[in-house]
VOVEXTI-328981 format. One line per 10 residues: number of its first residue (from 1); their letters; for each residue z, x, y negated of C-alpha. Coordinates in Angstrom, 1 decimal, decimal comma, padded with zeros to 4 digits, m for minus. Each point is the difference from the previous one (the first is absolute). Example, Ala and Ser with C-alpha at 12.3 -4.5 7.8 and 13.67 -1.06 7.14 Angstrom:
! residues 2
1 = as = 007,8/012,3/004,5 ~ m000,7/001,4/m003,4 .
//
This chain:
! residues 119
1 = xxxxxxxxxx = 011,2/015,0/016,2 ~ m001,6/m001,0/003,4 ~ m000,2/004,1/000,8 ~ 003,0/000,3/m000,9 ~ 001,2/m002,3/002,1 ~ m002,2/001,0/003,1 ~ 001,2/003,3/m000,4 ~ 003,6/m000,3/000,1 ~ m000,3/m002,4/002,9 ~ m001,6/002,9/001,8 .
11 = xxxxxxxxxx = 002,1/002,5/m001,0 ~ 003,3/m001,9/000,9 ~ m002,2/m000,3/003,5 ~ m000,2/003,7/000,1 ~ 003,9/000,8/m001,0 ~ 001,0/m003,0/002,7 ~ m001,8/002,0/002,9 ~ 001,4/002,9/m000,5 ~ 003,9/m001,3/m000,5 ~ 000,0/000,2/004,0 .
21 = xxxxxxxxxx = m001,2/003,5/000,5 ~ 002,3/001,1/m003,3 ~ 003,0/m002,0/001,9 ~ m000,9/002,2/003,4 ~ 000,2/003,5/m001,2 ~ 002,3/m000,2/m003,8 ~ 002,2/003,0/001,5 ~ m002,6/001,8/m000,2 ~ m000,8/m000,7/m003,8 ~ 002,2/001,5/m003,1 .
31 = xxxxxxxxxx = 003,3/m002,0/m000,1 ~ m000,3/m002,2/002,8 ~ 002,9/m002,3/m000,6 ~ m001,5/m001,1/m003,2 ~ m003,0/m000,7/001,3 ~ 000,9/m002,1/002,5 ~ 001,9/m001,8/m002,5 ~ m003,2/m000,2/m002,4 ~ m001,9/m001,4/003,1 ~ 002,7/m002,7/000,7 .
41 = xxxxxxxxxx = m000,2/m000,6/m004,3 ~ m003,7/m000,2/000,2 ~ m000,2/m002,0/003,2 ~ 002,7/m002,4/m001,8 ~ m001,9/m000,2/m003,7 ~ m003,7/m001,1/002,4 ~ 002,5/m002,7/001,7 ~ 000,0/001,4/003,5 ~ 003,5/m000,9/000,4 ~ 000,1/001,1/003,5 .
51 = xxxxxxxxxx = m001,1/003,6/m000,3 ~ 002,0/000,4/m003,2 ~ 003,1/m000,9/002,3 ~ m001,3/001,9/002,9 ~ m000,5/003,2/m002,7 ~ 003,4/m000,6/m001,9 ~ 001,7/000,3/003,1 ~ m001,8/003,4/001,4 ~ 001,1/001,3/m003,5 ~ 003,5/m001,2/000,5 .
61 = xxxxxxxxxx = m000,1/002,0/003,3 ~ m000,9/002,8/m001,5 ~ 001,4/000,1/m002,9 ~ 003,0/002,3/m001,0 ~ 000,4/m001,0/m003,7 ~ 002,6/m002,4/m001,2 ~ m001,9/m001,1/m003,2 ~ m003,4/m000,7/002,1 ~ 002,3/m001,8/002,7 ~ 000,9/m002,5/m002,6 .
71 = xxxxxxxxxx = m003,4/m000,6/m001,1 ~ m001,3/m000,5/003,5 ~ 002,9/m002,6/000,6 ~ m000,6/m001,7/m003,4 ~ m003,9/m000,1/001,0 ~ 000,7/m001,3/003,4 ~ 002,6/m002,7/m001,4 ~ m003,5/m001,1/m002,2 ~ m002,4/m000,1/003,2 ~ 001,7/m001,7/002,3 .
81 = xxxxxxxxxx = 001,7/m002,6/m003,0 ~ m004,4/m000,1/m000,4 ~ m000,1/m000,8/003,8 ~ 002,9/m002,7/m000,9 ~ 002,5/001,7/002,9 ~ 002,5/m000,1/m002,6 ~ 002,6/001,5/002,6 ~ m001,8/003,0/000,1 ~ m000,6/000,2/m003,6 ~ 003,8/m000,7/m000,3 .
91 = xxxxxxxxxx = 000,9/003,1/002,3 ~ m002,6/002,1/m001,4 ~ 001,3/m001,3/m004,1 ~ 003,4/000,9/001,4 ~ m000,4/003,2/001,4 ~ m002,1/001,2/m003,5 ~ 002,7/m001,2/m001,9 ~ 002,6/002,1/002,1 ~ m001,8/003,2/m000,9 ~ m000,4/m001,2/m003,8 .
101 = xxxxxxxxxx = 003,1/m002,7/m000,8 ~ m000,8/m000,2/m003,7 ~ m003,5/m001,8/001,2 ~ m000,4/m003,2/m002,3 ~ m003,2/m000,8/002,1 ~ 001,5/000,1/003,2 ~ 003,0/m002,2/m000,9 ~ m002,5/m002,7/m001,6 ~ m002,2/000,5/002,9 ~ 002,9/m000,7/002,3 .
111 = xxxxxxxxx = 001,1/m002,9/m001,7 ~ m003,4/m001,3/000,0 ~ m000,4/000,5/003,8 ~ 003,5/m001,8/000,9 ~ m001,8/m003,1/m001,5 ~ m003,0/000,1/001,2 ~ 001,7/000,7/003,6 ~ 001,5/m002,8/m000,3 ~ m002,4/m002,5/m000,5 .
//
């Protein structure tokens, strides 16, 4: 167990130093909207909150597909609701539920931000 252990602790080491020089040059990689949006994912799922946002957001630049626009803005809503700056989660919950109005997750998210913002 202990190697096991010691070795994905390195290895996550190893992925995280190389998220930087990925997030400099994805154009140049295969299908580089997606992954700067797999960065952003990664970056999120590690619980670097910041560069997940900081990712999301280059991807949202860049990207030119509805579908992937409303996953960005539902991911966003989730980090910065994480970073409890519910109006930005709010916007960001909003804007995802624009592009996809049948979104059952966005509408309980919402509701559960307009609490919390008001406490």
């Amino acid at each position: 167990m202990e190697i096991h252990a010691k070795s994905d602790k390195v290895t996550l080491e190893f992925i995280e130093s190389l998220i930087q020089q990925l997030a400099d040059n994805y154009y140049y990689l295969p299908y580089p909207d997606q992954t700067i949006f797999n960065i952003a994912f990664y970056c999120k799922f590690i619980g670097k909150i910041d560069d997940a946002i900081k990712y999301y957001h280059q991807a949202l630049h860049d990207n030119q597909d509805e579908n992937q626009a409303y996953y960005i803005y539902h991911n966003l809503g989730y980090c910065y609701k994480e970073k409890k700056m519910y109006p930005e989660a709010i916007n960001h919950f909003k804007h995802a539920l624009k592009l996809k109005p049948d979104c059952f997750t966005c509408q309980d998210e919402l509701n559960q931000l307009a609490f919390l913002s008001l406490e």
